[in-house]
C-alpha positions in Angstrom: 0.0 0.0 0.0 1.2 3.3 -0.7 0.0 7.0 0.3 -0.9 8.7 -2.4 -0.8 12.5 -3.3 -3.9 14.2 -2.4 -5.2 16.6 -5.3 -5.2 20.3 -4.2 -8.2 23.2 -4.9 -8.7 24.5 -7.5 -7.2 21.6 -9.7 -9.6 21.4 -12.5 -10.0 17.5 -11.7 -11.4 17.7 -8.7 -14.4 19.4 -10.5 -15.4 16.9 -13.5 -18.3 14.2 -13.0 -16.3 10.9 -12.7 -17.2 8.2 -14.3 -19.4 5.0 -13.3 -17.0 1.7 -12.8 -18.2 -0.8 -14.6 -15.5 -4.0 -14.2 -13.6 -4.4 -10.7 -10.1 -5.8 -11.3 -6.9 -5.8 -9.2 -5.9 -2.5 -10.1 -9.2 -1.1 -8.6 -8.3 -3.0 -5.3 -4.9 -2.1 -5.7 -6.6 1.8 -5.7 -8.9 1.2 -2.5 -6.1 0.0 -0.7 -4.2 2.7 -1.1 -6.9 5.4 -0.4 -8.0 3.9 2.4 -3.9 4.1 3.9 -3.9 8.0 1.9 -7.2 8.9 3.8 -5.6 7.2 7.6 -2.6 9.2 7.2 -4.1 12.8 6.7 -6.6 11.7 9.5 -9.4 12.0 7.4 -13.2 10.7 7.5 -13.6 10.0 3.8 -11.6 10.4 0.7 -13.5 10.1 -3.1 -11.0 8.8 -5.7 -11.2 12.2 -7.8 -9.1 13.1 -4.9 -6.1 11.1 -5.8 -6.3 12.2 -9.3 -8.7 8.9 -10.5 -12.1 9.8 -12.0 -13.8 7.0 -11.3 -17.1 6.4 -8.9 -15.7 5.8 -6.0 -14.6 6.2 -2.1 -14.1 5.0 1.1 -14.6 6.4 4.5 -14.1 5.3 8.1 -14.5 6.7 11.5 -12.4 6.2 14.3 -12.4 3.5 16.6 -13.0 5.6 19.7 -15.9 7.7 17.5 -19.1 7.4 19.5 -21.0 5.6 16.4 -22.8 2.2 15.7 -20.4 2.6 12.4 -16.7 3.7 14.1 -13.8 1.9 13.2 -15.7 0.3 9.8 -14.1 1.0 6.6 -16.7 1.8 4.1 -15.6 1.5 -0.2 -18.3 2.0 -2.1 -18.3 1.5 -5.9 -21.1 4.0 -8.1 -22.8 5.1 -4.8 -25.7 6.6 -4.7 -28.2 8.7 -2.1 -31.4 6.9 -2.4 -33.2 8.6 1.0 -32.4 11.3 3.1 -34.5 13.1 5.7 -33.6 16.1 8.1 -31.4 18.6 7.3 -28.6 20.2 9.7 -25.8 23.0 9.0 -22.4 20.7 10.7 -19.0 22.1 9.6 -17.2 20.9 7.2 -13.4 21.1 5.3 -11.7 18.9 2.8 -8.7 16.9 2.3 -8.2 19.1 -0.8 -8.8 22.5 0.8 -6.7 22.8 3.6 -7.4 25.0 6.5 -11.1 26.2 5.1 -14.1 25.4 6.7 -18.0 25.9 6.4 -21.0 25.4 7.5 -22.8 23.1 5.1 -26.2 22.0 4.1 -26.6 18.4 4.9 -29.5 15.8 5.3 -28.9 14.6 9.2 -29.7 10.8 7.4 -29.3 9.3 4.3 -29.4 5.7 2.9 -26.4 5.1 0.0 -26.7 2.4 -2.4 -24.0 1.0 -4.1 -21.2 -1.7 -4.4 -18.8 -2.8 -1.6 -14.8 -3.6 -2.4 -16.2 -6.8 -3.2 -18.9 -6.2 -5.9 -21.8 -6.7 -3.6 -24.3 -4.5 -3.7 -24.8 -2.7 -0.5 -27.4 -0.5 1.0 -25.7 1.9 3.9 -27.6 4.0 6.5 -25.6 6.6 8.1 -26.1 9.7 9.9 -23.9 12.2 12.0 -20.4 12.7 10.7 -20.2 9.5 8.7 -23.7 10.6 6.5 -22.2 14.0 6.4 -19.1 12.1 5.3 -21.1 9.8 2.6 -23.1 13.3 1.1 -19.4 15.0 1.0 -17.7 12.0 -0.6 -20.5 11.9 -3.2 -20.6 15.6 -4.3 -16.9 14.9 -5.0 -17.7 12.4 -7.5 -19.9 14.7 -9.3 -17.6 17.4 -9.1 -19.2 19.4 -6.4 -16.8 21.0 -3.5 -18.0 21.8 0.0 -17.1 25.5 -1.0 -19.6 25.2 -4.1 -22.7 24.8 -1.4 -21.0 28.1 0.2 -20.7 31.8 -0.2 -17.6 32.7 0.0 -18.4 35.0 3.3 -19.1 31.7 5.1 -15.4 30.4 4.5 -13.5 30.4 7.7 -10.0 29.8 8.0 -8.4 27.7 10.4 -5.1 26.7 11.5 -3.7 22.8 10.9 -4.1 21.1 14.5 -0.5 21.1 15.9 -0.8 17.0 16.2 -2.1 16.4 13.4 -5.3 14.8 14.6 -8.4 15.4 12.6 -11.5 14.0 12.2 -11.1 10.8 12.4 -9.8 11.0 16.2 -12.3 14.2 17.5 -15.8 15.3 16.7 -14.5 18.1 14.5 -15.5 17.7 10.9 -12.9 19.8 9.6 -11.4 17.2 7.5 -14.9 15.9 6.4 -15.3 14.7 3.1 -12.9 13.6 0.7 -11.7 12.9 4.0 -13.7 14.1 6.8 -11.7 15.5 8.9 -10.1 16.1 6.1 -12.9 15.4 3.4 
């Protein structure tokens, strides 16, 4: 496994519609592996493949082990995901793995069911609410070419500073790394 570069705002790929993936092959698990250790080591909730340069339907996410979640320390892949419910809405904030030290306030359905494949082919139907739905809706919009700062004006952009330890999401309750890595997404 390998940690991959992480593709930086406002690098044109990270705003294109990626495509659906149609055959899963070694290569593809070759990819997931390596997301998955790219995502653990910026200490981030989710990371969408557009993010490592690949613009293909997919992403994985995880939560901590220590998160207080029926979901925390399960790593999530899904292949050509897809929101089929949501239901509330709630205004968490948010950053990304590709837009260091920005955050907002963003839009999101407090619920939503995803549909899609796991690392396996399977299809898979995926409840999640709190950071990890946040995490699945963020993850998503990357794969269609949507950035958290796209559901923003630019007056609601805040900027923060890097935590000193480098702990993110994945290891507190802030979502600053949410989406294409929460906690770094």
């Amino acid at each position: 496994m390998a940690v991959l570069p992480v593709v930086m705002y406002p690098d044109s790929r990270l705003q294109a519609k990626c495509k659906k993936i149609s055959q899963l092959d070694g290569r593809l698990q070759k990819l997931v592996d390596d997301m998955i250790e790219t995502m653990r080591a910026a200490h981030g909730v989710g990371l969408a493949a557009p993010q490592v340069g690949v613009p293909l339907r997919l992403f994985v996410a995880e939560l901590a082990e220590d998160y207080e979640s029926p979901h925390a320390g399960r790593t999530f892949v899904l292949y050509n995901p897809e929101i089929v419910k949501a239901s509330g809405e709630y205004e968490p904030e948010e950053g990304c793995l590709s837009i260091p030290g920005w955050v907002a306030n963003v839009k999101r359905a407090e619920a939503v069911t995803v549909k899609g494949r796991d690392r396996h082919g399977k299809e898979v139907r995926v409840k999640a609410d709190g950071l990890l739905g946040q995490a699945f809706q963020h993850e998503i919009d990357h794969l269609d070419g949507v950035l958290f700062i796209d559901r923003v004006s630019p007056e609601q952009l805040r900027r923060v500073e890097p935590k000193e330890d480098g702990a993110g999401a994945r290891s507190s309750r802030s979502a600053q790394g949410v989406g294409t890595g929460a906690g770094g997404r």
